[in-house]
DRENTIMAR-458126 format. One record per residue (C-alpha): x, y, z. Coordinates in steps of 0.02 Angstrom, whole numbers, plus 50000, padded with zeros to 5 digits. Layout:
N
XYZ
...
***
This chain:
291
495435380249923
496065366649807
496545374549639
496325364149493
497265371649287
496725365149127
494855361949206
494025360849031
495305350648943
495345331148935
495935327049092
495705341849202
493685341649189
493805323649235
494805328349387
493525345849443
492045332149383
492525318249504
493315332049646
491625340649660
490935322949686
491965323549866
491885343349888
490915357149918
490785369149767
491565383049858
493095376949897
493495371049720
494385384749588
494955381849416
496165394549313
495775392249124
496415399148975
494425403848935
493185406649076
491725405848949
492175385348928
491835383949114
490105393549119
489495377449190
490755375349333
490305394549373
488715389449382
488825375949519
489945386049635
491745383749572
492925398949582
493235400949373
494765412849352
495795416549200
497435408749204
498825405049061
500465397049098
501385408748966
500635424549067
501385420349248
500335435649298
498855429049247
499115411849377
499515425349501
497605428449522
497075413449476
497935405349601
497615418549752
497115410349912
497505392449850
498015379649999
498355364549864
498895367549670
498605353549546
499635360149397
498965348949245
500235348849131
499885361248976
499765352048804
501135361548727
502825354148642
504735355348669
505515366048786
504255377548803
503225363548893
504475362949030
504535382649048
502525383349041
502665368849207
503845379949298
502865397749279
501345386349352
502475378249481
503205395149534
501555405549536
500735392349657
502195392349784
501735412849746
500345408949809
500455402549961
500105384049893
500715372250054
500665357449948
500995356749729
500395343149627
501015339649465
500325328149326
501935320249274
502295304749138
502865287149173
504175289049089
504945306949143
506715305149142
508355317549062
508575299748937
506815297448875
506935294948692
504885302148711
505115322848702
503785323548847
504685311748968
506145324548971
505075338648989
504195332149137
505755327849212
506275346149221
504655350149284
504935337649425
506455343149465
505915361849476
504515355449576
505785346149709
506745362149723
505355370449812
505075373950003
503135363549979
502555348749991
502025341549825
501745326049739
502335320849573
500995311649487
501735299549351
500345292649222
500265278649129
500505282348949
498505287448882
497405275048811
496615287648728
498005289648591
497135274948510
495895287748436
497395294348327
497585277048241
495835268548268
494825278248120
496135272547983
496315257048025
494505253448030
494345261947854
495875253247784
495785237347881
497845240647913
498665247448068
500135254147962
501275263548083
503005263448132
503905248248258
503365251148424
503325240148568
502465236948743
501425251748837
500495251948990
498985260648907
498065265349050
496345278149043
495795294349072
494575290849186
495575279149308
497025294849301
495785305449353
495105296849484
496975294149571
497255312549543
495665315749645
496205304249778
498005312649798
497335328449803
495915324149941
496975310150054
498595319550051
499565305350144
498945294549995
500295299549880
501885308149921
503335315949813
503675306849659
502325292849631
502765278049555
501855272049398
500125274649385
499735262549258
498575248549207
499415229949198
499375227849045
500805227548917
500305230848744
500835234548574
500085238148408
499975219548366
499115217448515
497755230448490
497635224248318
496935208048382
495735214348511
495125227348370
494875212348250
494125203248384
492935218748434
492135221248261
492275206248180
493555212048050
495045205547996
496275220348048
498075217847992
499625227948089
500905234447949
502575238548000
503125254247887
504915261747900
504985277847997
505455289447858
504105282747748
502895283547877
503315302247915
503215305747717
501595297847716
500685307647862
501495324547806
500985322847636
499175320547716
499305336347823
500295333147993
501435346448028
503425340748005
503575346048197
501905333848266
502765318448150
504415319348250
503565319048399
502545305848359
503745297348306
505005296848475
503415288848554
503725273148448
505485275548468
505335275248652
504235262248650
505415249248544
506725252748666
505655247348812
505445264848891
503505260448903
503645242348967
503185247749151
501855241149237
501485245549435
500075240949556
500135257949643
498615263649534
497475248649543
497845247749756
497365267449749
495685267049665
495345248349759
494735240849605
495315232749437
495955248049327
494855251649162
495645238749001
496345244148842
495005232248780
493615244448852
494485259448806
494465251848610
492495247948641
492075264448688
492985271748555
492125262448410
490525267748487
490925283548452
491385279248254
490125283048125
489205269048076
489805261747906
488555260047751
***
């Protein structure tokens, strides 16, 4: 049975979405936080269990009888990210798991100037220690992130946010997709992948001009000092906590730590990976239209 956590977030109902497009029903399980968000997956056949990453009992029997683990990485901050990783890491070796994937970050590494890359770099580490096969599985930074920015600029006509620099935005769907491959060709993808990213380098002046060109607008990109950029968005309601955070992404990104491109994902799925351009498309369909 292939085991998949997090199946009603984001990215892990992509993955149990395009999985049960390959696999029978019954061998699929998900552990989620609440069983009554995966009614649905119940409903087709999928093994729904209760599982939480800060209750390592809980992953204990959501995990039971599991031959592969693919431990999506919990959306939680700080160190406390890295601890959740290793409960879910240790409960599926528990378990009898003979193979652990994780779903890692381009840029894990001890030196990432990006709070996640360091916690995913523990996590990988934990997960090497083990006595199972496992793959690391290092996405491309999300495209999706746009949908932080994309509202406010359209309202505003500015993209007024901190110096950044290039990223390898790469989508959802494509991650998904490779995840689904490593966990059904298991020779696909061994141990530590390497960059699972679309080609493309961009930065914010860069999505400025495709957004421009998209809707016809003239969209400007403002560069705004970091402090007064974090006084801004506070004063508006972000937590102190979720600014600093946000902010070591464009920190990380000025210093080059997202300027990684690879064609391991594009060779995977065997076709062109989705464009930052499409990404921006489908999210201004999704924008309420203007009066």
């Amino acid at each position: 049975m292939i085991i998949v956590t997090g199946a009603t977030g984001r990215l892990g109902s992509q993955i149990v979405r395009k999985l049960l497009d390959r696999m029978p029903a019954d061998t699929v399980g998900v552990s989620v936080r609440d069983t009554d968000k995966a009614v649905a997956l119940a409903d087709r056949g999928v093994r729904v269990r209760a599982g939480d990453f800060t209750d390592p009992a809980s992953l204990d029997h959501a995990f039971e009888g599991a031959d592969q683990v693919l431990v999506v990485s919990a959306a939680i901050r700080g160190l406390q990210a890295a601890t959740a990783s290793r409960a879910a890491i240790d409960a599926a070796v528990r378990a009898g798991a003979a193979r652990v994937l994780y779903t890692s970050h381009q840029v894990a590494s001890p030196d990432a100037l990006f709070d996640p890359g360091r916690q995913h770099a523990a996590a990988e580490a934990h997960l090497a220690e083990q006595n199972v096969a496992y793959t690391a599985l290092r996405h491309g930074f999300y495209a999706s992130t746009f949908e932080y920015y994309v509202p406010a600029a359209l309202q505003t006509g500015e993209f007024r946010l901190p110096a950044d620099g290039p990223v390898s935005w790469t989508a959802h769907a494509d991650l998904a997709e490779a995840d689904v491959i490593a966990l059904t060709r298991p020779d696909a993808l061994d141990g530590v992948t390497p960059p699972l990213t679309a080609p493309e380098l961009l930065d914010f002046s860069d999505v400025t001009r495709i957004l421009s060109d998209l809707t016809g607008r003239t969209i400007t990109r403002v560069v705004v000092d970091d402090e007064e950029w974090k006084a801004t968005v506070t004063a508006q309601g972000m937590p102190a906590d979720a600014a600093d955070f946000t902010l070591g992404m464009f920190r990380a990104a000025r210093a080059g730590q997202f300027a990684v491109t690879d064609p391991a994902l594009q060779t995977l799925l065997g076709r062109p990976a989705i464009s930052a351009r499409t990404v921006l498309e489908n999210i201004l369909q999704q924008q309420p239209a203007r009066p």
